[in-house]
N, C-alpha and C positions, 0 to 999 in steps of 0.2 A: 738543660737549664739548671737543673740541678747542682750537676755536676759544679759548673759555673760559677755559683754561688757557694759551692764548699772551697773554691780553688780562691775568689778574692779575700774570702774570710779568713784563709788561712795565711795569706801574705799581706795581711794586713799590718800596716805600721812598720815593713817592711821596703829595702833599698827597691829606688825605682825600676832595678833591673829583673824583679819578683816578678815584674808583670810579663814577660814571657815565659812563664809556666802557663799564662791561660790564651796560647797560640791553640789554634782546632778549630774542631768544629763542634757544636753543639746545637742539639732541636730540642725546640720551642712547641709551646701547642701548634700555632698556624706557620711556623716559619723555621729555617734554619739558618744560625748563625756563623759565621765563619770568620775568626780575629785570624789575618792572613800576615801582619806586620804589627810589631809594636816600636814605639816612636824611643830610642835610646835613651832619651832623659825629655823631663817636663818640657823641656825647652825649645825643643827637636820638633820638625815637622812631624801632626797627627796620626797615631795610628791607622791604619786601614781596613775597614770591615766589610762584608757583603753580606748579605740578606737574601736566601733563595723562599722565592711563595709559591706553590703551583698554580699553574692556569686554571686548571679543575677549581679548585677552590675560589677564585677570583671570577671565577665565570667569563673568562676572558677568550673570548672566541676569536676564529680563523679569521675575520674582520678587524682585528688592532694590528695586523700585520700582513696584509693580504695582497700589501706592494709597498714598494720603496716610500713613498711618500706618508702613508699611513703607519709604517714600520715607525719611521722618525719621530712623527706628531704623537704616537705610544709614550716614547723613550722621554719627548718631552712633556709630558703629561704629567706620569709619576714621577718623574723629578721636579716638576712644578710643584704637585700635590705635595710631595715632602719638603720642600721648598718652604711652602706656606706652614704647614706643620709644625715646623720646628720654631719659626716667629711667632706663630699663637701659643709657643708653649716657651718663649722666650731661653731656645736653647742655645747655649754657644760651645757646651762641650760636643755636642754632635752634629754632623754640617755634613752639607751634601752640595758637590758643584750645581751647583742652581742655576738654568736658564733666564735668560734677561726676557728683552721684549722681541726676539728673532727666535724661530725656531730652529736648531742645529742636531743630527746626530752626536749623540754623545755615549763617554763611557760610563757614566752615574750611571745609568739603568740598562741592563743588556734582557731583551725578550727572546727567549728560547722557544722552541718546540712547545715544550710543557712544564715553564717555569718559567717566571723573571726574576733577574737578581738586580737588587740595588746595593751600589756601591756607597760607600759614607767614610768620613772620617770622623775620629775622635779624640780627644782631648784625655786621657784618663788621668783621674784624679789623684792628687798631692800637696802635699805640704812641703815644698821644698823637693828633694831627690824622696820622699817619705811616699808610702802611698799610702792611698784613703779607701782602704779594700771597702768600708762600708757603702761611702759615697759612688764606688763603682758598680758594686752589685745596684744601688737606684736607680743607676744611670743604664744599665745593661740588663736587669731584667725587670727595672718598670716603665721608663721612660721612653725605652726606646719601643716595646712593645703599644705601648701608649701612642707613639707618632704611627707607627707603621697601622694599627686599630685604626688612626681614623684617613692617614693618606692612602693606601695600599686597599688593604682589608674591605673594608666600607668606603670604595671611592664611588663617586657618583656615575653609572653607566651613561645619564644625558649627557653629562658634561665631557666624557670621553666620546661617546657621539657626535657631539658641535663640531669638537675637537678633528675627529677626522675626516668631516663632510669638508669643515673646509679647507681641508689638505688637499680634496680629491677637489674643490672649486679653483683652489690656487694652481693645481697641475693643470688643471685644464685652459686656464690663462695663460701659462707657461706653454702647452701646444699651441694655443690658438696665437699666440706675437710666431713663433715661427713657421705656421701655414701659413699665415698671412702677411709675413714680411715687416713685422713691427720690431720694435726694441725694445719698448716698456707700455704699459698701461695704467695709467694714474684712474681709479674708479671717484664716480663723483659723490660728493660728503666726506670723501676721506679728509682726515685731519694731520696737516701734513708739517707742522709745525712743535718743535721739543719743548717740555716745562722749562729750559735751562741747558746753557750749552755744556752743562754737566751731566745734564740726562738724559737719557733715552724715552724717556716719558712722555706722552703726548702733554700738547698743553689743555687746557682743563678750562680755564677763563677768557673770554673772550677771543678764542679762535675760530678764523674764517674757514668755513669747511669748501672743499676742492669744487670747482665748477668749470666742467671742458666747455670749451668753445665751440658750437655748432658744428664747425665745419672739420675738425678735428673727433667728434665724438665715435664713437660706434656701438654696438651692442654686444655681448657678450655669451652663448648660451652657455648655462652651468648648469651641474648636478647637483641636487636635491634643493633648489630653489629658483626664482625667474632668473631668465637674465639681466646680467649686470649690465651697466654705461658706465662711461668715463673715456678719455680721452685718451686715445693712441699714440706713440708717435712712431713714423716710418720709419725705415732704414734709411740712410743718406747722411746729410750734411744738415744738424738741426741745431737752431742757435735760440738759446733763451737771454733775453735784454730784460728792461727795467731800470727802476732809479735803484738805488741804494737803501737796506732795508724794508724792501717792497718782495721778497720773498725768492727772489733767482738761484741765490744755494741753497735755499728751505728745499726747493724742489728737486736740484741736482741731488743733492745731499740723500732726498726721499728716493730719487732713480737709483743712487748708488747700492742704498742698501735695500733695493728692491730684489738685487739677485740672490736673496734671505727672504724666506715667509716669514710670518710675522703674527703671533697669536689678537685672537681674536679681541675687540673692545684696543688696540692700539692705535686704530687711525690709519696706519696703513698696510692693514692686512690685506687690501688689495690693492698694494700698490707693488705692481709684478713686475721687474724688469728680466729680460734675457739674462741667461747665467752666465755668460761668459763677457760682459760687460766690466769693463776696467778703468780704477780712476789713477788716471797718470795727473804729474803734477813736478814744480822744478823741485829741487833738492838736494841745495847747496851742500857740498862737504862729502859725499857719500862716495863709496870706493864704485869703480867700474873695469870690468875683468873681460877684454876683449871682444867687445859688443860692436858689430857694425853700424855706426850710425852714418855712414856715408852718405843717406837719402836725404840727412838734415846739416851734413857736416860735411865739412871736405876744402881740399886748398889751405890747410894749414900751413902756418910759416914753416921754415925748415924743413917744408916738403915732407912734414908729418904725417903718417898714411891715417884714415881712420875708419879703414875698412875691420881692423879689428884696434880695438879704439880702449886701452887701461889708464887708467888717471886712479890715485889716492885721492884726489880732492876734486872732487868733479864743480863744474861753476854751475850756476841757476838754468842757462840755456844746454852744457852739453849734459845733467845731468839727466833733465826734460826729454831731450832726443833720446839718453839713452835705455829711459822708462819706458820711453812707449815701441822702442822696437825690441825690448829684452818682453814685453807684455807681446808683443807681436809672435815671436819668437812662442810662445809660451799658449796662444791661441785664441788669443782673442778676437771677439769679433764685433766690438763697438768700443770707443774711447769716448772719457767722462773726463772732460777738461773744466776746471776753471779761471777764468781768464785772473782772478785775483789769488791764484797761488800757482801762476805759470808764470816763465821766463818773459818779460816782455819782449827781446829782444829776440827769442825766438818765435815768438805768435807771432812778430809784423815787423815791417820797417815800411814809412810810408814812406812816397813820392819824395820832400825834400830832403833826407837823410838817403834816400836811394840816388841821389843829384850830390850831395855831396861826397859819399863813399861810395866808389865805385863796386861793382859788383864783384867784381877781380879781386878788389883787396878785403872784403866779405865773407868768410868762409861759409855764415849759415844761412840756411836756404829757409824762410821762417815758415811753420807750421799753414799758413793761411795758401801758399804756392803750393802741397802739398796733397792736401785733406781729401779732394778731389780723387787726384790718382792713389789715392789710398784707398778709396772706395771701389773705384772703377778698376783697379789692377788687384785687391784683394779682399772686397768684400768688407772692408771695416770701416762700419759707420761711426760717426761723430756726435756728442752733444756736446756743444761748449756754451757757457755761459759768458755772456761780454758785455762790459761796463763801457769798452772806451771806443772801442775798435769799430766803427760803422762798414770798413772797407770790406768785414766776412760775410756781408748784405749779399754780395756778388756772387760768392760759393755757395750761398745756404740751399737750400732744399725745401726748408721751413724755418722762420721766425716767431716764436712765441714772444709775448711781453707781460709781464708780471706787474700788476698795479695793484698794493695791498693784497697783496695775495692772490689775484686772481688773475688768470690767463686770458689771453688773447691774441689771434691767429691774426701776426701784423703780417704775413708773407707778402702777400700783394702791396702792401703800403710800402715794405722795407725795399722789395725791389724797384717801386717807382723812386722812388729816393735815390735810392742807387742810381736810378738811371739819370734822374734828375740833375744831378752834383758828380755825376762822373768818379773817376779817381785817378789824379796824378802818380799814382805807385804802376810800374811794371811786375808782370811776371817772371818771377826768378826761376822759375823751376821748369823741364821740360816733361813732355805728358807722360810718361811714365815717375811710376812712386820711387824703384828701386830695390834693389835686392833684400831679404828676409833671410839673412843667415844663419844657421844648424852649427852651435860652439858643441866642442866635444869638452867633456866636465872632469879634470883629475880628481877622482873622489877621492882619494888620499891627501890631499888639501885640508880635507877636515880633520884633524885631530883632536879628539875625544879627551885624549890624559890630562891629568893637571897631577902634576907629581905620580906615584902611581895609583892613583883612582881617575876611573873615565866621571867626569864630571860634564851633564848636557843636560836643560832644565831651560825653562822660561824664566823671568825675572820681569814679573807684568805681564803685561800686555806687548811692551814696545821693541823686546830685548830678550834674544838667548844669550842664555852664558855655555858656549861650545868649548869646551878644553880650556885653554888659557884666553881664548877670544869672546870680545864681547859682538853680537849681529845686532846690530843699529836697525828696529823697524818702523821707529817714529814716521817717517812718510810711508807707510803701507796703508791707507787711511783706510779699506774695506775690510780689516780687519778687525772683530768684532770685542777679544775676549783673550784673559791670557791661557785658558783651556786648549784656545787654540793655535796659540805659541807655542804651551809643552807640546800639543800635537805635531807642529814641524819642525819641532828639536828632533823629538821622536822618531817622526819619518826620516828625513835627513841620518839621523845616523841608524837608521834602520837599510836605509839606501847604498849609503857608505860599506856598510859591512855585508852585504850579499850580494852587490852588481859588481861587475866588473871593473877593474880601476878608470877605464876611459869610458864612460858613458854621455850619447848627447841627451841636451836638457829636456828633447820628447820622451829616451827612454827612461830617464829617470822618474820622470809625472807616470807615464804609462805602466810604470811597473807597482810605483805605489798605490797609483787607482785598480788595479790590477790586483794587489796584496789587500784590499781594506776593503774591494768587492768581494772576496771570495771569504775571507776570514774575518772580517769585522774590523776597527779602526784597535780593536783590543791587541791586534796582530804585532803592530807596531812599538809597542811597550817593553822595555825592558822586563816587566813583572809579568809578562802574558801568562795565562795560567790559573792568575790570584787577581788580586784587584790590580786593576792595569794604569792607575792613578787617573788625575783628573783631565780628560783631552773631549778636545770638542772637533767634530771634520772641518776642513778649511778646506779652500777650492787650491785647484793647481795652481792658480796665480799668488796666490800667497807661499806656497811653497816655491815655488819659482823668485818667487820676490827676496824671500831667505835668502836663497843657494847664493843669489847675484848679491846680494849684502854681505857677505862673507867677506873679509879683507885678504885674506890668502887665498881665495878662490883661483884655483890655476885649471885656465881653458885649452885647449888647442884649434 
């Protein structure tokens, strides 16, 4: 520490580039420091620091990491705890990728054997290209020893307690939906509705808290406290109704990012969905790179094949079809539709527009003739939300209805109805779904360079910037963070440069899950080694969702 402070002293008032004499490592009473990167001028993304503490010291036992799910709820602990830290101490030269309201694997804090390091960035001090050696030494040997004192040091062992019981209560809802055949679990009191469609925030004022419907309900046994209740839903064909602002995408919305824990006091920390649960949805304009969408498309004029099916500009229906079987493709095993950001023309055509255009001159086959033999030929259930469409009465399995917020098990009512009023619409489709085709991926399609430096980085949430290309992720909606965009910048050109040029899309997911099980998500990093920058895990479908966003994406 010492040292440290003789080194900013003496470059002090000195060009910005002084401050790479104090690259090292340096110990602290409780901690050692490690400046691994320094930012080339003021203006320049943050330098990079890590923080190693021992376990001995923290008293941090075989229980903060004792399994995959406790491992996590750790890692987002103390980057909460520093999180908070550094806003009670109103810092903005020192920042740490900070968890929202989802719990994630991430690279801010890595738990060792017998150490944890937290990762940070920093701002160091200047005037212009000048630097401010004094202002640095405050900020590096009191301020930061100051956060790490009360988040790190003296963090509260209850609250890392809570922390991991209810990691071990969420895995255990997470087994129990696939012993027993469910797709998600909504627990009752949860509060399932956001401060603001800007935030992830529960609402705070006058919100209806969750209440299942009798016949839908179940019980739940969990560790270290009673069983829970709340309301299940099966595998199959499940359809949520309601008027308009009466809560139908509050609830999708809650299913969607249920395949994310969710810390504690958020409202839907136990709202558990299946992880391999995916929200498809249309999505005008977007590139598509040899996707078979044959099962929803086919008969095109010009006797266009589209058994592997590329368009630059895909329209609202083929873009739809070809979400949800590059998600098929990719292994999903439940789709989250909603009927107010789907293709209408691919969810339905009723009886009189099936009387005027004939079937012949028709090429898609709409979602509703499908859903069925998607289930019964591979296993993938449905939740769709529907405003308009009574005709999915017929395929459902179960009907919920959302009134002010609160559900109710119409199934028995929707299929009398149904039967009631009949349906002039035919079936389009024959009882098989249709083929699930394995594209082989030129990984050399990606190209890294932008003149000659490899440039590949997040840009948000929405958008890599890969070489000279930009990957459009605005419709990825279960993506959370753009932590977790640099992560599948990351992976992708981490994939690129060690598999083989013709890889298909299973072994490309299988190798990364493969790379990031065995050596951590740090693997994937261009800096692996040092601080491995800000990434958070994403599920394969989001990786998957990338590779096919790619506009030069070349298949075979």
């Amino acid at each position: 520490m010492k040292q440290l402070i003789q080194h900013l002293n003496r470059i002090d008032r000195k060009g910005y580039k002084a401050y790479n004499d104090i690259k090292g490592r340096y110990s602290f009473p409780n901690f050692t420091l490690h400046i691994d990167h320094i930012q080339p001028d003021p203006y320049a993304s943050p330098s990079r620091i890590r923080i190693s503490v021992g376990r001995q010291l923290l008293s941090l036992g075989a229980e903060a990491d004792s399994s995959q799910q406790r491992r996590v709820a750790s890692v987002d602990f103390f980057a909460k705890e520093i999180q908070l830290a550094l806003k009670k101490q109103r810092s903005s030269s020192l920042q740490i990728d900070g968890p929202g309201q989802e719990i994630l694997d991430r690279t801010a804090v890595l738990i060792r054997e017998k150490e944890i390091e937290i990762r940070m960035s920093v701002h160091l001090p200047a005037r212009g290209r000048t630097i401010l050696g004094k202002e640095a030494v405050q900020l590096l040997s009191r301020d930061l020893p100051k956060i790490l004192e009360t988040a790190v040091l003296h963090y509260s062992a209850d609250k890392l307690r809570a922390q991991l019981e209810l990691a071990d209560q969420q895995q255990a809802i997470r087994e129990f939906l696939i012993e027993n055949g469910l797709i998600t679990f909504i627990a009752e009191d949860s509060v399932l509705p956001r401060e603001s469609g800007i935030s992830n925030r529960p609402l705070k004022e006058n919100a209806v808290s969750f209440q299942s419907p009798d016949s839908m309900r179940v019980e739940i046994p969990l560790p270290h406290r009673p069983p829970i209740r709340g309301m299940a839903v099966k595998e199959g064909i499940n359809i949520i109704v309601g008027g308009g602002y009466h809560g139908k995408s509050t609830l999708l919305e809650a299913i969607e990012r249920g395949v994310y824990n969710h810390r504690s006091g958020d409202g839907r920390e136990f709202v558990i969905t299946r992880a391999g649960a995916c929200k498809v949805r249309a999505e005008d304009g977007r590139s598509v790179a040899g996707v078979n969408i044959s099962p929803f498309i086919s008969n095109l004029p010009i006797d266009k094949s589209t058994d592997s099916f590329s368009t630059d500009n895909a329209s609202g229906s083929t873009s739809q079809a070809a979400n949800i079987m590059e998600s098929l493709e990719a292994g999903t095993n439940c789709l989250l539709i909603d009927e107010d950001t789907s293709a209408t023309n691919f969810m339905i055509r009723d009886g009189r527009m099936q009387a005027l255009v004939a079937k012949d001159k028709e090429p898609i086959t709409p979602f509703i003739d499908k859903v069925n033999s998607l289930y019964t030929d591979h296993g993938v259930s449905t939740i769709l939300v529907v405003g308009g469409a009574g005709d999915y009465f017929d395929v459902a399995d179960s009907v919920v209805m959302l009134e002010e917020y609160r559900p109710t098990d119409v199934t028995k009512k929707a299929k009398e109805i149904a039967a009631l009023y009949g349906s002039s619409r035919q079936m389009e489709a024959g009882s098989n779904f249709g083929p699930i085709s394995e594209r082989v991926i030129q990984t050399n399609c990606f190209q890294s360079k932008k003149g000659k430096k490899s440039k590949v980085a997040a840009k948000g949430k929405q958008t890599i910037l890969y070489g000279r290309d930009a990957i459009d992720l605005t419709g990825v909606e279960q993506l959370l963070n753009s932590s977790q965009t640099n992560a599948i910048a990351n992976m992708i050109q981490y994939a690129c440069r060690y598999l083989e040029e013709n890889a298909s899309m299973e072994e490309v997911l299988q190798f990364l899950e493969a790379e990031v099980s065995e050596y951590g998500l740090d693997r994937v990093s261009p800096f692996f080694g040092s601080h491995p920058g800000d990434m958070a895990m994403p599920r394969r479908y989001e990786i998957a969702a990338a590779i096919n966003r790619h506009r030069r994406l070349v298949v075979n």
